[in-house]
N, C-alpha and C positions, 0 to 999 in steps of 0.2 A: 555940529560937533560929532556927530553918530558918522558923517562921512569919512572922517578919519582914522575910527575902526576898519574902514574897506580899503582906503589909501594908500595905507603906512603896509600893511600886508602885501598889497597888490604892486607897489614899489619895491620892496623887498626883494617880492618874487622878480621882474626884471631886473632887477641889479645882478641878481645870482644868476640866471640865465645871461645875460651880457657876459658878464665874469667866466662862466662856462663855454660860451661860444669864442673869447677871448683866446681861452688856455687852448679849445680844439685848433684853433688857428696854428700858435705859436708850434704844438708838438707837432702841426701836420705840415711844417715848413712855410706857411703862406707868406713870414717878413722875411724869407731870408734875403733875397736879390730887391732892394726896391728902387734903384735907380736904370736897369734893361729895360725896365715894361715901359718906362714913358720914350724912351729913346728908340726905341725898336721901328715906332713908323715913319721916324725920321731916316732909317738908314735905305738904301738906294744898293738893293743887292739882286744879282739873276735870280729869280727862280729856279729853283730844282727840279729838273724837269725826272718823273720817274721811270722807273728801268722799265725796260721792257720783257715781259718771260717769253722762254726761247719759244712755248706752243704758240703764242703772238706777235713773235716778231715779223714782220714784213722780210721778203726778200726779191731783189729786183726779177723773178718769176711773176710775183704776183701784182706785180707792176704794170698799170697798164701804159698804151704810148704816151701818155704825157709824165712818164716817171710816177704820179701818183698812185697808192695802193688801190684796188680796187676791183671788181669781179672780173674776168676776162671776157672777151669777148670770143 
């Protein structure tokens, strides 16, 4: 019977932490969207391939003969 002096407390306290992590959810957006996330690896889209900055871009200079980028010779 002494174990439900520890129980009923230590229940308590998850329930109100649950309830707390609950509420940080809902004000941080986490249920807004919930039918994209399951459908998203279904969909069949190019990759975005990213830009290139103009100090790294490639120019057929740096081209060697097989049109590839690469040190000169």
């Amino acid at each position: 019977m002494n174990i439900l002096l520890a129980l009923i407390p230590v229940t308590l306290l998850i329930v109100v932490v649950a309830i707390g992590i609950f509420f940080w959810a809902v004000n941080h957006r986490q249920f807004d969207d919930l039918d994209s996330p399951g459908v998203l690896p279904l969909m069949e889209e190019e990759p975005v391939k990213p830009a290139q900055d103009d100090a790294t871009a490639t120019t057929p200079a740096d081209a060697g003969d097989d049109g590839q980028p690469g040190p000169s010779r």
